[in-house]
Backbone as a ProteinNet text record, in pm:
[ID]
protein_1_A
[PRIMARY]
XXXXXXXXXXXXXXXXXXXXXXXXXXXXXXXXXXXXXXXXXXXXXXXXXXXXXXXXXXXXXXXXXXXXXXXXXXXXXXXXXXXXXXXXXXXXXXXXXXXXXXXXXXXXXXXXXXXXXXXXXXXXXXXXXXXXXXXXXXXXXXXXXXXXXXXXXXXXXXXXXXXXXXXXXXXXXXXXXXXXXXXXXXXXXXXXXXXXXXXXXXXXXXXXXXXXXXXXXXXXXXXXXXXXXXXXXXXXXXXXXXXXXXXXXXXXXXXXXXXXXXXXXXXXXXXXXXXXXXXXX
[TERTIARY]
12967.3	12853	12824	12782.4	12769.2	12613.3	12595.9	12514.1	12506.7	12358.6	12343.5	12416	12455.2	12568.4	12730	12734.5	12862.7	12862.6	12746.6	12704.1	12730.5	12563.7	12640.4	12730.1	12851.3	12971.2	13085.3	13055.2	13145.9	13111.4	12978.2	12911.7	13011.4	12998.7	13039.1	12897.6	12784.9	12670.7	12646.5	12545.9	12517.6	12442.1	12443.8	12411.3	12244	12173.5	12016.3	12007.2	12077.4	12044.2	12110.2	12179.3	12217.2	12135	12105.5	11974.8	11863.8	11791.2	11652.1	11747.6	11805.2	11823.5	11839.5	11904.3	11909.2	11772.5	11719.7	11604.4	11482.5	11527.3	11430.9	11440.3	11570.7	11583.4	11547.5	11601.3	11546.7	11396.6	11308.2	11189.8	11221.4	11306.4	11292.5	11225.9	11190.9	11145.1	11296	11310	11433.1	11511.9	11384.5	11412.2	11497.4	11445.1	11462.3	11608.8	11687.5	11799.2	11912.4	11834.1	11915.4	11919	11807.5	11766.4	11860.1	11850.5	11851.1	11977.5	12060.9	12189.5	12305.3	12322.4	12416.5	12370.8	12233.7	12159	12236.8	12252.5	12367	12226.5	12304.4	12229.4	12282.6	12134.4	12180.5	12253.7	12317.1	12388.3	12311.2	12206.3	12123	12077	12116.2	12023.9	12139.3	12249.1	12394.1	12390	12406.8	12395.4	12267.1	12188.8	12062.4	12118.5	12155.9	12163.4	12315.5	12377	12505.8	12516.7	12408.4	12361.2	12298.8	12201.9	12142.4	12245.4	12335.4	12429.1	12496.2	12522.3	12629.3	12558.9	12421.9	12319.7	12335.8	12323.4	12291.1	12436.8	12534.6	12673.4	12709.5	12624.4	12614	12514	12435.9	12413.5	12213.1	12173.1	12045.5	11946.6	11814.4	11797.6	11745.2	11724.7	11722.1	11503.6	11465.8	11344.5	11267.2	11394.7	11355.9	11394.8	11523.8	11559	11454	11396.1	11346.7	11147.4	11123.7	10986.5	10909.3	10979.7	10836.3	10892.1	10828.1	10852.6	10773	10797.6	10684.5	10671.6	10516	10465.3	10330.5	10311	10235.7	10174.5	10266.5	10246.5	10185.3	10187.3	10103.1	10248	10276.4	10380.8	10307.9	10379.6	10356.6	10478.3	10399.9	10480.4	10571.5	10710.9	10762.3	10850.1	10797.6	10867.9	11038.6	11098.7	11151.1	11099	10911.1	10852.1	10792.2	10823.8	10756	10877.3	10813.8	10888.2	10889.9	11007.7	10983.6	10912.1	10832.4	10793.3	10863.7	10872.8	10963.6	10922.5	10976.1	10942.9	10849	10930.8	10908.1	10746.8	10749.5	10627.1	10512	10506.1	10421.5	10348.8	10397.4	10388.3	10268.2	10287.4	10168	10042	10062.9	9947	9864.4	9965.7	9872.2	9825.6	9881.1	9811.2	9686.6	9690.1	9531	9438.3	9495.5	9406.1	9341.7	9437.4	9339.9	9276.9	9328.8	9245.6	9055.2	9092.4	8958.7	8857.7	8904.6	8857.6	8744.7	8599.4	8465.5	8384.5	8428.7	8410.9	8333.5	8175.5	8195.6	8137.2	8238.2	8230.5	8309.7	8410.3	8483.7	8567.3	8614.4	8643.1	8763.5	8885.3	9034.1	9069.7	9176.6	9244.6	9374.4	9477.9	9603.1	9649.9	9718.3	9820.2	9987.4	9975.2	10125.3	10148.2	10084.3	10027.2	10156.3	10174.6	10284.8	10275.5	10312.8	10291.9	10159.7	10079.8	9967.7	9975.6	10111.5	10109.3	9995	10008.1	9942.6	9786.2	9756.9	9574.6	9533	9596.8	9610.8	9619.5	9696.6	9736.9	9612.6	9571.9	9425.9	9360.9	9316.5	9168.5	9219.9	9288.5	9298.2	9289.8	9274.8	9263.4	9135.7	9029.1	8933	8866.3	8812.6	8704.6	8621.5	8545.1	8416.2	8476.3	8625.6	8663.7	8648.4	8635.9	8595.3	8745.8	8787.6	8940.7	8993	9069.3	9077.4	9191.7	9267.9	9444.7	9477.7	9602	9634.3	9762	9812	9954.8	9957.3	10035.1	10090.3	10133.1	10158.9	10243.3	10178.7	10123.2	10042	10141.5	10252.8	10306.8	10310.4	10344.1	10279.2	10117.2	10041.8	9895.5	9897.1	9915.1	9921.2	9967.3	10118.8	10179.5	10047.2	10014.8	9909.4	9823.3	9703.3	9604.5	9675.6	9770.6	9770.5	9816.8	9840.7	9852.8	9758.4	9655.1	9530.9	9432.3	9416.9	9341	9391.3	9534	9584.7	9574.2	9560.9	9638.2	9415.9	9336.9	9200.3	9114.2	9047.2	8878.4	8839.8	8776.5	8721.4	8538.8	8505.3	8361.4	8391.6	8483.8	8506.9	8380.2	8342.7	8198.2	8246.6	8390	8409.7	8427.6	8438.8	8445.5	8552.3	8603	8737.7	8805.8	8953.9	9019	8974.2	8971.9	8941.4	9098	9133	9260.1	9211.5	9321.8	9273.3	9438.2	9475	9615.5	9616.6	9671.7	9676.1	9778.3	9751.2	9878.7	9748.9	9801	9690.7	9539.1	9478.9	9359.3	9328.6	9381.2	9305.7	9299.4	9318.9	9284.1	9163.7	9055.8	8961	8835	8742.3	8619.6	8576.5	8567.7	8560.5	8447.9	8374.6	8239.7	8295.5	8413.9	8462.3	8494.5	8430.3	8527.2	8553.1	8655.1	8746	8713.2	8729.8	8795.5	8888.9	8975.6	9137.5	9196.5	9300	9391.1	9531.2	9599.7	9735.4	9849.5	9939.7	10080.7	10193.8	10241.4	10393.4	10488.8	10456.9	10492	10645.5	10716.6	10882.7	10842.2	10964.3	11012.2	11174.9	11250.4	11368.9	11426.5	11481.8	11536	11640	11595.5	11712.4	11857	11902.5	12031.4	12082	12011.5	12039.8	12125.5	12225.1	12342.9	12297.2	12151.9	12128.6	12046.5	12015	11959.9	12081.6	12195.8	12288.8	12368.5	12294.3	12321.4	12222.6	12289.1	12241.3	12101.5	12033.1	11872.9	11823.1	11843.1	11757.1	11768.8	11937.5	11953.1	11834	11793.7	11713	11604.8	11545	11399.4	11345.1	11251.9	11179.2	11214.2	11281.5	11338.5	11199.6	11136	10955.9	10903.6	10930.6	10851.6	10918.5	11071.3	11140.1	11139	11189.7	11247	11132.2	11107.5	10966.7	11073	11190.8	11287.2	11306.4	11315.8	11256.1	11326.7	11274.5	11341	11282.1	11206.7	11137.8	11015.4	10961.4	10851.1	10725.7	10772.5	10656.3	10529.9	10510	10437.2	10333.1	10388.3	10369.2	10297.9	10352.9	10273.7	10121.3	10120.8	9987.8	9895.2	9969.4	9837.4	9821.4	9873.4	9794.4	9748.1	9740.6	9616.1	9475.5	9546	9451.7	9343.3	9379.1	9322.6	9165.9	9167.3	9057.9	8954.5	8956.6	8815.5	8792.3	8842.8	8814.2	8787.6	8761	8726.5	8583.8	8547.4	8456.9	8336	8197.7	8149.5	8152.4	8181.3	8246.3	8347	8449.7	8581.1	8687.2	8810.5	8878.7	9002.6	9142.9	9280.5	9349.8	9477.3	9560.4	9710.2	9749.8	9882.5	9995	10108.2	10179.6	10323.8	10370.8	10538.8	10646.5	10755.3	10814.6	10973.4	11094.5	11211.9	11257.1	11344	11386.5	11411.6	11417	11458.5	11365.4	11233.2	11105	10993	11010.5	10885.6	10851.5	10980.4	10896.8	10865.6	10914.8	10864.9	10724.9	10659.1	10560.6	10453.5	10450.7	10363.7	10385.8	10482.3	10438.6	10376.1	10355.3	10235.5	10190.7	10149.5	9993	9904.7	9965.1	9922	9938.8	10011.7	9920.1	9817.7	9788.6	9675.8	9538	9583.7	9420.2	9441.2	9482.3	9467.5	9510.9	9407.1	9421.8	9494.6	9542.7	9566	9658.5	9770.5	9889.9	10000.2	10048.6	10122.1	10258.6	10371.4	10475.8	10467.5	10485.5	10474.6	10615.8	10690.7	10852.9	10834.8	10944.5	10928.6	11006.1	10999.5	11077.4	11258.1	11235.1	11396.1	11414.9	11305.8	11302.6	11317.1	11288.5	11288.6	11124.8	11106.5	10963.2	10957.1	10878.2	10867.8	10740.9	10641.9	10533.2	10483.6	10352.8	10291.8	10140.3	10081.6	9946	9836.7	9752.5	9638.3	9532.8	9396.9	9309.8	9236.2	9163.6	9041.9	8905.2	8863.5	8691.8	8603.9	8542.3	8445.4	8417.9	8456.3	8472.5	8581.8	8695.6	8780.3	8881
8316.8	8318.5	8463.6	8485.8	8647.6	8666.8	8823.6	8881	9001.4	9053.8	9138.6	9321.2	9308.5	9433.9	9411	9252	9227.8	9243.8	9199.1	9178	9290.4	9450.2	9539.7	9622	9591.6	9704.9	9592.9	9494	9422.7	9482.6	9513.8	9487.4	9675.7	9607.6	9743.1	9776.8	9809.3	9852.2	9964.2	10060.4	10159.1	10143.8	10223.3	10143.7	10102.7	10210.7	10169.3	10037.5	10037.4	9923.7	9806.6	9782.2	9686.9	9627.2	9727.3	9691.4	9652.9	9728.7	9690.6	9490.6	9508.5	9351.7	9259.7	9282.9	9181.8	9183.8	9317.6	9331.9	9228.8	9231.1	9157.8	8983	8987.4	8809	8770.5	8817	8822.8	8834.1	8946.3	8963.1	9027.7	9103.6	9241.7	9397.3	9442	9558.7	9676.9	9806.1	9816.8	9891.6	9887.3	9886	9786.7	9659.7	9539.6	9485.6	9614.6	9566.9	9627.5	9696.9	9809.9	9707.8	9669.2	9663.4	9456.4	9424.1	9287.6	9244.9	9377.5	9404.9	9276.7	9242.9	9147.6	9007.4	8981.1	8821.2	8755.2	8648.4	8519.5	8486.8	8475.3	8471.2	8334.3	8242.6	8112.8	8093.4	7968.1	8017.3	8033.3	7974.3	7986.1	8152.2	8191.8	8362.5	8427.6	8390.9	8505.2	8443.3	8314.4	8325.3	8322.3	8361.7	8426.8	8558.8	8619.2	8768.8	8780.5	8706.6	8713.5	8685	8625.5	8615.7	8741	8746	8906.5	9013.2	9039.8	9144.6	9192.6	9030.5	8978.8	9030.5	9017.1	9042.4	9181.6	9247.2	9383.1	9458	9412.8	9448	9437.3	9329.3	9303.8	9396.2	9480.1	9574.8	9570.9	9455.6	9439.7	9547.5	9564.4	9685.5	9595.4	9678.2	9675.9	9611.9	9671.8	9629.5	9499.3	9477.5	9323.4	9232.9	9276.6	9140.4	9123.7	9254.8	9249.1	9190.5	9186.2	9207.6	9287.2	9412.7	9522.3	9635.8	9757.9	9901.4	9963.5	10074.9	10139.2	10268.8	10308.5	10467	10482.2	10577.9	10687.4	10608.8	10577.7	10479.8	10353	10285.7	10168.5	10116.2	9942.6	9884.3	9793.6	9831.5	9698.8	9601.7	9529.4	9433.5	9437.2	9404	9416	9283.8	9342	9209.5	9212.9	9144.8	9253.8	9270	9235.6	9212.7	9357.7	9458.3	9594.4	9684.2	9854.4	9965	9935.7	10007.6	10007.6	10160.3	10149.8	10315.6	10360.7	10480.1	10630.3	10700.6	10784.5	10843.4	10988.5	11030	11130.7	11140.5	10976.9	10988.9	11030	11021.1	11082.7	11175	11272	11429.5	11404.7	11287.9	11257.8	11275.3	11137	11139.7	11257.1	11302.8	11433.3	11507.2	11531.1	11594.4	11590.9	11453.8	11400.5	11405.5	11391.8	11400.6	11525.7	11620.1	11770.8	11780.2	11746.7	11774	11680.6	11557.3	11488.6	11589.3	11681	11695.2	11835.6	11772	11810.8	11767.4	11642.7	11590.8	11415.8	11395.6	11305.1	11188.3	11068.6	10896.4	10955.9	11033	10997.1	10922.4	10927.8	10801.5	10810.9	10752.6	10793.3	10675.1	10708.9	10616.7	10624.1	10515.1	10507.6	10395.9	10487.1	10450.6	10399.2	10266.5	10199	10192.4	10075.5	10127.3	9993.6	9918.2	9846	9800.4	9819.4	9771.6	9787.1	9910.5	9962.7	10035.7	10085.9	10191.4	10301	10380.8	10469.2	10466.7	10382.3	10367	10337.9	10222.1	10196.9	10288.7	10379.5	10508.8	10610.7	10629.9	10700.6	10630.3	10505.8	10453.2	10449.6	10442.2	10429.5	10533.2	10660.2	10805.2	10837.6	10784.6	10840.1	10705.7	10622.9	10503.4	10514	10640.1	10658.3	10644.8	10690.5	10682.4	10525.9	10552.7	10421.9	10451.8	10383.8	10330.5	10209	10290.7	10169.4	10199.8	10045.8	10085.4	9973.5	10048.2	9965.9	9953.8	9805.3	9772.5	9665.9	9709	9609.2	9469.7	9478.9	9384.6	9275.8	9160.2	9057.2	8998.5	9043.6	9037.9	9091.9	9210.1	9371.8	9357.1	9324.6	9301.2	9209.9	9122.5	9025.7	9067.4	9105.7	9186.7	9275.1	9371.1	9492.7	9468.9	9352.6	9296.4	9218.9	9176.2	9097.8	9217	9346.6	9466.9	9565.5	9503.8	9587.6	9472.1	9365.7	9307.5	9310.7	9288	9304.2	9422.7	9527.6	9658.1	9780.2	9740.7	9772.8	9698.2	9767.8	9742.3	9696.2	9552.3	9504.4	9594.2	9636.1	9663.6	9805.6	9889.7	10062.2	10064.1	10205.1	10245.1	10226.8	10263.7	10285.9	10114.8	10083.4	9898	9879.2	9760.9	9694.4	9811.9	9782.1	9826.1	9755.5	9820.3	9738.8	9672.7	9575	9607.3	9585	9670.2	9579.2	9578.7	9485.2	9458.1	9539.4	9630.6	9655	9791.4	9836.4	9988.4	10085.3	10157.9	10252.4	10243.9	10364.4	10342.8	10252.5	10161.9	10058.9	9917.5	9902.2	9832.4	9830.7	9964.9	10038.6	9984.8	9999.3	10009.5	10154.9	10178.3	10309.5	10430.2	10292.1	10416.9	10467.3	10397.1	10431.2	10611.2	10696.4	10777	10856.8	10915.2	10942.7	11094.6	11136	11273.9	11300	11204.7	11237.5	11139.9	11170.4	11042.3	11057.9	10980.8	11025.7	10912.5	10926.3	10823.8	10845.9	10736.5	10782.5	10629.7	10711.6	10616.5	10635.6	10526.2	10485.5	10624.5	10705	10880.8	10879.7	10751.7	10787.8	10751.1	10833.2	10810	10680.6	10631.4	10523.8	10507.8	10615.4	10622.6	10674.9	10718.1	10759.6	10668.3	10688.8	10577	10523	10610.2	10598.1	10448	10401.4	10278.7	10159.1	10198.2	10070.3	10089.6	10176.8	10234.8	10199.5	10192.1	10154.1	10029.1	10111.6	9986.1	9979.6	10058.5	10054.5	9911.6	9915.7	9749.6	9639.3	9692.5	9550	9556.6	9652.6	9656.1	9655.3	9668.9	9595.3	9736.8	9715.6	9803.6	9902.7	9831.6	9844.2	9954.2	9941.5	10037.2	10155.6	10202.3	10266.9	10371.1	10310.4	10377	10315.6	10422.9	10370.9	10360.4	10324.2	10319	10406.1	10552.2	10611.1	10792.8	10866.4	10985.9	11043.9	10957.6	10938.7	11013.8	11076	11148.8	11032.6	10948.5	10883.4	10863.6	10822.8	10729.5	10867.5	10974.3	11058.3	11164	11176.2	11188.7	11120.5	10963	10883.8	10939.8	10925.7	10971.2	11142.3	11208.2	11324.8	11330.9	11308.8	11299	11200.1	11134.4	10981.4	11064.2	11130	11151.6	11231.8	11345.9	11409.7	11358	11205	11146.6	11038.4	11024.6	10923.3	11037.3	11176.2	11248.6	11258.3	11288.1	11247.6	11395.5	11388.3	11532.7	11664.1	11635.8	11774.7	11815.8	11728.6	11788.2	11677.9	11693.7	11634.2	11692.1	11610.7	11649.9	11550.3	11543.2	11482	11530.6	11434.3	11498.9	11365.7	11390	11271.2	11319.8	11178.8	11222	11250.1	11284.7	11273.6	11299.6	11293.6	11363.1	11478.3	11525	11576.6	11686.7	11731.7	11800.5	11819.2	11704.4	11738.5	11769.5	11892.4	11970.7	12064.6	12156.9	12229.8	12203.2	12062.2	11956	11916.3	11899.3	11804.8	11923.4	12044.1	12171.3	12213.2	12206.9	12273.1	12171.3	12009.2	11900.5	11904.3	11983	11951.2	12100.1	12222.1	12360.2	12334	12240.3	12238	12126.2	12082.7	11968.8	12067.2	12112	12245.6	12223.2	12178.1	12169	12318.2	12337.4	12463.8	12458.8	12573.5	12552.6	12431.1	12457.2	12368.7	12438.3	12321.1	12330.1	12236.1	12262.5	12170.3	12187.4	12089.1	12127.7	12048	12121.7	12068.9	11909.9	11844.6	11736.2	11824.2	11713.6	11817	11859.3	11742.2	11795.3	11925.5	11994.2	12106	12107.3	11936.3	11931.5	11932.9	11983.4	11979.3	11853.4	11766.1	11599.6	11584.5	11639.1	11648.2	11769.4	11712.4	11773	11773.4	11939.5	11836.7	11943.2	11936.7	12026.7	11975.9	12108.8	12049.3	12028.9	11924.1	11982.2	11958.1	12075.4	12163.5	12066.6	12033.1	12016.1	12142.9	12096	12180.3	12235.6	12194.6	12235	12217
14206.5	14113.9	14076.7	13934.2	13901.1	14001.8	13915.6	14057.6	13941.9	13980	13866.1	13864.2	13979.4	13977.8	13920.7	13915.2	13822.3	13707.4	13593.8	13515.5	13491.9	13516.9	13459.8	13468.5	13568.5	13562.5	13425.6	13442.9	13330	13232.1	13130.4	13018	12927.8	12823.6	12739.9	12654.2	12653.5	12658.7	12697.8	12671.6	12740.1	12885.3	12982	13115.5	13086.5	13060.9	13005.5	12931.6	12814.4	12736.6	12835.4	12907.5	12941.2	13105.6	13104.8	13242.4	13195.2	13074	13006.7	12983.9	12897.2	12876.6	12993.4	13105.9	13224.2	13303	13285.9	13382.8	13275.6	13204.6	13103.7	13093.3	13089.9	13139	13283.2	13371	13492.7	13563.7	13472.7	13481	13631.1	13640.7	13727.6	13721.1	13767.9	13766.9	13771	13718.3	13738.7	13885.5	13960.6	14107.2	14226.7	14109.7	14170.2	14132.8	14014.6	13970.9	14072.9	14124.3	14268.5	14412.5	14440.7	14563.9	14557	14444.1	14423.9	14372.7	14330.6	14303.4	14312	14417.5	14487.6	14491.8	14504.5	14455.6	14382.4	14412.7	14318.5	14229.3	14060.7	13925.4	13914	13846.8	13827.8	13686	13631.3	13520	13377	13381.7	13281.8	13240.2	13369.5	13354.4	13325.8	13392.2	13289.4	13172.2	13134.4	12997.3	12896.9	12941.5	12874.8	12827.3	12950.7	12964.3	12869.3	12887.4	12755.6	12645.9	12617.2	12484	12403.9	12460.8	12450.5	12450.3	12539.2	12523.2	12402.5	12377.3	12265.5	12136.5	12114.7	12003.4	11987.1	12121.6	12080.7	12046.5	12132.2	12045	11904.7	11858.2	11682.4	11624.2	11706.4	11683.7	11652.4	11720	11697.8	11784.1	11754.2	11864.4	11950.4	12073.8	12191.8	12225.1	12143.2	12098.3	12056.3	11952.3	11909.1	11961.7	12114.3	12198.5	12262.7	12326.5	12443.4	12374.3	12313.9	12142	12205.9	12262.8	12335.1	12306.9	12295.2	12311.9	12355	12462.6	12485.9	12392.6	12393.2	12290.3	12336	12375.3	12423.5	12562.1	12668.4	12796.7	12731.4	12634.8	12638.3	12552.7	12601.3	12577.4	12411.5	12279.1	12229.2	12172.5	12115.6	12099.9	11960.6	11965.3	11835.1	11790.8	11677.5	11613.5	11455.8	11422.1	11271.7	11144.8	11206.4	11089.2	11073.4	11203.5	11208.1	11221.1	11213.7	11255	11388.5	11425.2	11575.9	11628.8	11713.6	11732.4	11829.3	11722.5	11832.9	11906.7	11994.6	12050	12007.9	11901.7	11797.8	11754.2	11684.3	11649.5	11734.7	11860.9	11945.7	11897.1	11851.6	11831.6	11703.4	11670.3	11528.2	11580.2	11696.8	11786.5	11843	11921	11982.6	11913.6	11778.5	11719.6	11605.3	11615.4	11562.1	11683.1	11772	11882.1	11902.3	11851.8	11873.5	11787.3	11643.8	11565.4	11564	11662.3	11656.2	11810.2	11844.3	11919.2	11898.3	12007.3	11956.2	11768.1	11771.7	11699	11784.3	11766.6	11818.8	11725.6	11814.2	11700.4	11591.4	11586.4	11493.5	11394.1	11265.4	11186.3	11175.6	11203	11154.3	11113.3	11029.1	10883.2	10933.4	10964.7	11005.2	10897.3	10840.9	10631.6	10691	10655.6	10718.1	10862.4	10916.9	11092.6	11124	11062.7	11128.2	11259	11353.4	11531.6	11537.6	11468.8	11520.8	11645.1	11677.1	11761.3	11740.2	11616.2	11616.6	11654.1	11539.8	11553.4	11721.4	11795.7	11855.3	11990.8	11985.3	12070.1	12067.9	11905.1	11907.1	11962.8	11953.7	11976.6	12146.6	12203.5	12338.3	12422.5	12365.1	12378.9	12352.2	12224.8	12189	12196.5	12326.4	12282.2	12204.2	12172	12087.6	11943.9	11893.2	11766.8	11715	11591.8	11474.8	11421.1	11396.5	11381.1	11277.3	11113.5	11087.6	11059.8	11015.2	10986.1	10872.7	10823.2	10679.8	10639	10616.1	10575.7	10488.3	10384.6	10286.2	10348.7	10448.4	10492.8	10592.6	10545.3	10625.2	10788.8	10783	10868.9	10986.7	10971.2	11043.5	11083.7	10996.4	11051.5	11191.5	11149.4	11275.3	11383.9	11422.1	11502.1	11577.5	11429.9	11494	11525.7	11508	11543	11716.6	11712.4	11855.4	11958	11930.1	11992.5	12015.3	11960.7	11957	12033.5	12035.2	12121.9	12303.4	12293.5	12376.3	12468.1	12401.1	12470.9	12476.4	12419	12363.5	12439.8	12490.8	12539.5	12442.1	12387.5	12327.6	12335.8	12485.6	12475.3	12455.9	12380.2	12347.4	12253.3	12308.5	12245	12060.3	12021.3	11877.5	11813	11886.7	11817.9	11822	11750.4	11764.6	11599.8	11639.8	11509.1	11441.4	11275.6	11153.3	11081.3	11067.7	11002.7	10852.3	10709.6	10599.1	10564.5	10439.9	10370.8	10241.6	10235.2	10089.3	10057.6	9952.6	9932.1	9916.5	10039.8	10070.6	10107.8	10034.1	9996.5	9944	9820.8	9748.1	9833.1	9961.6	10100.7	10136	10108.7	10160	10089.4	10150.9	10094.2	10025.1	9896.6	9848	9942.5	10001	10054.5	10184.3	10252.2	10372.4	10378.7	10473.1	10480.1	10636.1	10624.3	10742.8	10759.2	10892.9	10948	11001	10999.7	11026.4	10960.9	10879.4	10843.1	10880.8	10949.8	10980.5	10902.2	10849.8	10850.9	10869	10917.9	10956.6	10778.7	10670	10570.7	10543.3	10382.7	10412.8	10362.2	10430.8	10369.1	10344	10419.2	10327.4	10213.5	10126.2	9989	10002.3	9884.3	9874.3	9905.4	9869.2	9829.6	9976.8	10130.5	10259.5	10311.8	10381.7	10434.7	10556.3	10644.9	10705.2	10716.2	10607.8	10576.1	10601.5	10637.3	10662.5	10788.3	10882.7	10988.4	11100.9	11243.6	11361.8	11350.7	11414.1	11445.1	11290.5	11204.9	11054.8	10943.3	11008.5	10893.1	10973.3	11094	11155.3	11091.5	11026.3	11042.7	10852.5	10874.5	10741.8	10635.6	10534.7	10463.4	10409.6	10364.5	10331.3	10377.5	10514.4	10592.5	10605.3	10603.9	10561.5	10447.7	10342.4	10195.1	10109.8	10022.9	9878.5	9811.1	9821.1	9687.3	9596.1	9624.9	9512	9598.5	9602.7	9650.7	9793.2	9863.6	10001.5	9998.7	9905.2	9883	9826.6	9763.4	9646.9	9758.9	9867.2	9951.8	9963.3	10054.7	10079.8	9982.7	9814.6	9685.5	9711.3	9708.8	9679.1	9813.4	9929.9	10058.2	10019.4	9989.6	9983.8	9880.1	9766.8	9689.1	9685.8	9728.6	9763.6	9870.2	9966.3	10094.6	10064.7	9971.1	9964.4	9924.4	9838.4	9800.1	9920.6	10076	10163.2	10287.8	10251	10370.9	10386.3	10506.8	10523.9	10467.1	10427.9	10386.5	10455.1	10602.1	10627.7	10599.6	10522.4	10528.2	10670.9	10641.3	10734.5	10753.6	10779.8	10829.3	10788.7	10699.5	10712.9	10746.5	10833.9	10882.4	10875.8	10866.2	10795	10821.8	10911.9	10929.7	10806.8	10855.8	10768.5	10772.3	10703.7	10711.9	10772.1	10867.6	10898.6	10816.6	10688.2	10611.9	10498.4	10507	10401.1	10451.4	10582	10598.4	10436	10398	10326.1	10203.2	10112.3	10074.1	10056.7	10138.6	10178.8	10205.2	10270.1	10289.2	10127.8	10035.4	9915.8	9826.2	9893.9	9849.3	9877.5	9968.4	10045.2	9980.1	9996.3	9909.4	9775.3	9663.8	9526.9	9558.3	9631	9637.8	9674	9720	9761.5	9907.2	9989.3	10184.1	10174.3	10308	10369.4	10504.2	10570.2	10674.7	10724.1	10626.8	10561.6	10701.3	10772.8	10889.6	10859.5	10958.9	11006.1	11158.4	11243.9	11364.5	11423	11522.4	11543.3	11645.1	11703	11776	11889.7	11990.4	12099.6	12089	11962.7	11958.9	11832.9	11796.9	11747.1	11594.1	11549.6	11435.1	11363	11251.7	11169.3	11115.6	11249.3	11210.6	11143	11139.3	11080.7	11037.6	10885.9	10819.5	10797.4	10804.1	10772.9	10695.1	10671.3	10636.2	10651.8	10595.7	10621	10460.9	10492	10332	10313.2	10268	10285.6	10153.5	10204.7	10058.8	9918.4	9840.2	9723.9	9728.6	9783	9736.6	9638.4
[MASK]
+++++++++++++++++++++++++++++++++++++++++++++++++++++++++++++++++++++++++++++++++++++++++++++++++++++++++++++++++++++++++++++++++++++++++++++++++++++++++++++++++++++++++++++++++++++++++++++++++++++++++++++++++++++++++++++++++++++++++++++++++++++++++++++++++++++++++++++++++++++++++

């Protein structure tokens, strides 16, 4: 009878991905894939677990077998109706987080929230923040709403997330306004090969590519942004391409933002952009 140390020295998988998947049919911990190693597997659970293998050799991610990912320690749930969140994006986070900081009951705006990692990651960092998030995609809502009840203090001093459906701002209540807005919106160009490559063919093209030269999305939130800030003034900061930091800082300086940044990821790339903007400006 297999035994989960047969399993993965057979598997042609990477050793990670192929433990997250057994440890996942199994409902092991991955301690328990060591210690439990040699345990006779009933046949239903190798072929669970060979099914799954088989998927991800066809090249599905590793995410949507398992429908979880973790981002910023809190696990959510995924589906191929969302992005999957990266690791990368982190770096969004923390850095709305500084920017909300000595600021109190703050309001932040999360533009294409998909999983709702992000909003989600703030509001779990800042209970007092008021938190709302917004996607075209009634699909993605749901997802993000059952990741936000799930993963959220319902009694957080800032309330529950707001979700609304729509493109962009016009989702919003015009009187709404924010002191931080962050997105991680589609930034790659159509024509990127990278769109028919690895985990990307899985995932919602939408959330990806604006069809267009990976800028358009990124155009509408920074202009959009200065009439939803709040009267002191606010921050928007917004992922983006590997190669459209200086792009996106010379959209954000003809828009009037001051104090127009790129800040690197740990892998030393300028994953994000952001500024700030003053009333009257």
């Amino acid at each position: 009878m297999d035994n989960a140390a047969g399993l993965l020295r057979a598997t042609s998988l990477p050793p990670l991905e192929a433990r997250i998947l057994l440890g996942h049919v199994l409902g092991w911990r991955r301690t328990e894939l060591i210690t439990r190693s040699d345990e006779p597997l009933e046949g239903e659970q190798v072929a669970r677990y060979q099914a799954l293998e088989a998927r991800r050799l066809a090249g599905e991610p590793v995410a949507q077998l398992v429908g979880v990912r973790e981002f910023f320690g809190l696990d959510f749930e995924v589906t191929p109706d969302v992005l999957i969140p990266r690791p990368e994006t982190e770096l969004l986070v923390e850095t709305a987080l500084a920017a909300l900081e000595g600021l109190a009951r703050p309001c932040v705006l999360d533009l294409g929230t998909g999983t709702g990692a992000i909003a989600v990651a703030i509001a779990s960092m800042r209970p007092d923040a008021q938190v709302w998030a917004v996607d075209r995609s009634a699909e993605a809502l749901t997802v993000a709403t059952r990741n936000a009840a799930r993963l959220l203090d319902p009694a957080r001093p800032g309330g529950r997330l707001r979700f609304s459906r729509g493109d962009w701002y016009d989702a919003l209540d015009p009187a709404l306004r924010f002191d931080v807005i962050v997105s991680n919106p589609p930034y790659i160009a159509s024509g990127d090969p990278h769109l028919t490559e690895g985990d990307l063919r899985f995932e919602p093209r939408g959330a990806l590519t604006d069809e267009s030269d990976g800028l358009c999305a990124i155009r509408a939130i920074i202009a959009g942004a200065p009439s939803h800030f709040a009267t002191r003034g606010g921050v928007l900061w917004l992922e983006h391409g590997y190669d459209q930091a200086a792009a996106v800082r010379a959209l954000l300086t003809a828009q009037g933002y001051s104090a127009v940044r790129s800040e690197q990821d740990l892998a030393g790339i300028e994953r994000i952009s952001g500024g700030a903007w003053q009333p009257g400006a």
